[in-house]
C-alpha positions as CSV (number, residue, x, y, z in Angstrom):
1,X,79.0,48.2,56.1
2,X,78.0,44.9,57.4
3,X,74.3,44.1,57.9
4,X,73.3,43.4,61.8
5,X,72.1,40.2,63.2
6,X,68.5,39.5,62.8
7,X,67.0,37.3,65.5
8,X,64.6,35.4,63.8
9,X,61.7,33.6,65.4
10,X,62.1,29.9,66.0
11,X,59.4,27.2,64.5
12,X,56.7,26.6,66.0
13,X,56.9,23.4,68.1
14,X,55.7,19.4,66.0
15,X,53.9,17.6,67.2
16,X,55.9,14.5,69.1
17,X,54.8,10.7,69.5
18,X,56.7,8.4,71.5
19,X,57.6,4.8,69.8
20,X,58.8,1.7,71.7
21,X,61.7,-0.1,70.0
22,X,63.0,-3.3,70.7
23,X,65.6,-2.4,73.2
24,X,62.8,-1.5,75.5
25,X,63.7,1.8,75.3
26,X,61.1,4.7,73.8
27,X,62.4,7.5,71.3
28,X,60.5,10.7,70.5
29,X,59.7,11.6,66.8
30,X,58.5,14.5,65.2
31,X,55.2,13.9,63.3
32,X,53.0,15.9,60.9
33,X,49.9,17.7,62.0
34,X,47.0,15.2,60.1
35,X,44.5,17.9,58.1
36,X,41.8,16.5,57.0
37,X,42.1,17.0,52.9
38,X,37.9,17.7,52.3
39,X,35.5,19.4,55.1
40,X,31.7,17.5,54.4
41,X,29.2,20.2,54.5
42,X,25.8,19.3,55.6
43,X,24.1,16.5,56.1
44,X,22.0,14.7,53.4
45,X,19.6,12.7,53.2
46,X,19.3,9.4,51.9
47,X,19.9,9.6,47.9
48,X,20.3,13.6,48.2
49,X,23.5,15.7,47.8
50,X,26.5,15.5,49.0
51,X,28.6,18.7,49.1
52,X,32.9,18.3,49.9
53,X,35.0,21.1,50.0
54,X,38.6,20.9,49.6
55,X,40.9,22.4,52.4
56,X,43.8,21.3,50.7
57,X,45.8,21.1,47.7
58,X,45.5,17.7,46.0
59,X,48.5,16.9,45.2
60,X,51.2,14.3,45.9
61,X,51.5,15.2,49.0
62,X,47.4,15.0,49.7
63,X,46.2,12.5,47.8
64,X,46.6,9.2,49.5
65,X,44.4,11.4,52.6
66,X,42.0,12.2,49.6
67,X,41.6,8.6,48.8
68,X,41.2,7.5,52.5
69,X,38.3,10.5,52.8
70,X,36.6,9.3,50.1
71,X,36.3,5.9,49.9
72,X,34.7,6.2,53.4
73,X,32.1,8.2,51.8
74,X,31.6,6.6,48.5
75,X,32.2,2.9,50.3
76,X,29.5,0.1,49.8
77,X,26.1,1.0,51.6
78,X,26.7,4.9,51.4
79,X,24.4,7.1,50.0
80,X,23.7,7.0,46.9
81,X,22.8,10.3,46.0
82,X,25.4,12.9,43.7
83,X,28.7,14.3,45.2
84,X,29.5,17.8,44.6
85,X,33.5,18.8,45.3
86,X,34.2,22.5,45.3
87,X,38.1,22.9,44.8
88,X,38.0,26.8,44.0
89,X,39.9,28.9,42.0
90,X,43.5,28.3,44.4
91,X,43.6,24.8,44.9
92,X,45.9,23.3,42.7
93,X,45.5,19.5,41.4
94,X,48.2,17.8,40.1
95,X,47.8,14.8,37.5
96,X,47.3,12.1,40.7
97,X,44.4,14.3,42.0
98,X,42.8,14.4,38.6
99,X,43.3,10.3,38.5
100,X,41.3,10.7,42.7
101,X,39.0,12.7,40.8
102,X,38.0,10.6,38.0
103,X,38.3,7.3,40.1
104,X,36.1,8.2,42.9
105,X,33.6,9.8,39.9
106,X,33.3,6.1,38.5
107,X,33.0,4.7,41.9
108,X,29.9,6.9,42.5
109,X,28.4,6.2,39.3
110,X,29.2,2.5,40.3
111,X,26.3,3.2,43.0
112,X,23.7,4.8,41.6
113,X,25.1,8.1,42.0
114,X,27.4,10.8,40.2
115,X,30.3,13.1,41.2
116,X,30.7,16.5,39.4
117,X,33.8,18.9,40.7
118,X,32.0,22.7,41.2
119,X,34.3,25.9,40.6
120,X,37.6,23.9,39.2
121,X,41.2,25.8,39.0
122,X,42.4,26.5,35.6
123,X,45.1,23.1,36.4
124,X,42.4,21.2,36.4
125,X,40.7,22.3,33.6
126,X,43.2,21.9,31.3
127,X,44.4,18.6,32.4
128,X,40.5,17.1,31.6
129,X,40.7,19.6,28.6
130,X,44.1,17.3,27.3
131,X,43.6,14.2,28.8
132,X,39.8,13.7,27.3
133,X,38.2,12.6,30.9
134,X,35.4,15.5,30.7
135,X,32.7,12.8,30.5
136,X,34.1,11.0,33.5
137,X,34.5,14.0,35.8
138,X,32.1,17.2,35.0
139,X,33.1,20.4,35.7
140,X,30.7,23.0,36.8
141,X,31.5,26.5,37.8
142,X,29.3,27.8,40.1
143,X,27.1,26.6,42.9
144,X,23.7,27.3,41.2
145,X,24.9,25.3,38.0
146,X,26.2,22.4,40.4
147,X,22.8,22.5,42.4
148,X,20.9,22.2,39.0
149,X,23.6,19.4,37.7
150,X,23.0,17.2,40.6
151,X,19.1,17.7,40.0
152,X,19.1,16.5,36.5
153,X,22.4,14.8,36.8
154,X,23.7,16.0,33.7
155,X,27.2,15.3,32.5
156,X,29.8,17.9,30.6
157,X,31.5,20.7,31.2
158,X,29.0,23.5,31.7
C-alpha cells in the first residue's frame, strides 16, 4: 500500500539584501538572520561586574560573532571590573570557543580585571580538564560561587 502525499510546510522566508554589481544591475541574496552570540545583563558600575550570558552555541559557526562581542567589551578604556559568562549546562563549546574563552580571560586580566565562566557544560569542562588551561579560565558552577569569585577574584575550578 503506498503511503499518501504529505504537504509539508514551506520555510519560512530569509531575510534578502539587494547588492549592486558592476553591470549596474542589483541582484537579491539570501542572508542570515545576525543573533547576537552573548546578551549583557545589567549595567555596572565602574570596576564592578560584568555578567554575559550566552544565547548561543560557541562553536565554529559563533565564534568569530563571540570575538567581535567581546572585544567591544574588554577593548582599551572598558571597565575594568570581572566578567562573569554563564554558558549553562546545553550550550556546547567546541575547542575554538574554549581558545575565545581563554583569550578574552587574559585580555581581561591584561586590564586590571578577570574573567571566570559560571555553570560550564560538561564539553567544556573536560576540554580545560585535558588541555591544562584551568588557571587561565575558572570555572564556577553556580551564581552564588561566581558572585563570591568575582568578590575575592579567586582563580580554580571551584
Amino acid at each position: 500500500m503506498a503511503a499518501g502525499h504529505v504537504p509539508s510546510t514551506p520555510p519560512p522566508p530569509r531575510p534578502l539584501q539587494l547588492h549592486r554589481h558592476d553591470d549596474g544591475g542589483l541582484r537579491r541574496t539570501a542572508r542570515s538572520p545576525v543573533r547576537a552570540v552573548f546578551e549583557h545583563v545589567g549595567r555596572p558600575a565602574s570596576g564592578g561586574v560584568t555578567w554575559l550570558w550566552a544565547r548561543a552555541d560557541l562553536d565554529s559557526a559563533t565564534v568569530a560573532a563571540a570575538r567581535r562581542e567581546l572585544s567591544l567589551l574588554v577593548g582599551p578604556g572598558h571597565n575594568r571590573g570581572n566578567v562573569l559568562v554563564y554558558l549553562g549546562p546545553e550550550c556546547f563549546v567546541d575547542l575554538r570557543g574554549l581558545r575565545l574563552l581563554v583569550d578574552t580571560a587574559r585580555r581581561v586580566r591584561l586590564r586590571g580585571g578577570a574573567l571566570a565562566v559560571v555553570s560550564p557544560p560538561r564539553c567544556l569542562r573536560r576540554m580545560v580538564r585535558l588541555d591544562g588551561s584551568n588557571a587561565e579560565l575558572p570555572l564556577v558552577s553556580t551564581a552564588r560561587q561566581a558572585t563570591w569569585w568575582a568578590r575575592t577574584r579567586g582563580t580554580g575550578i571551584l
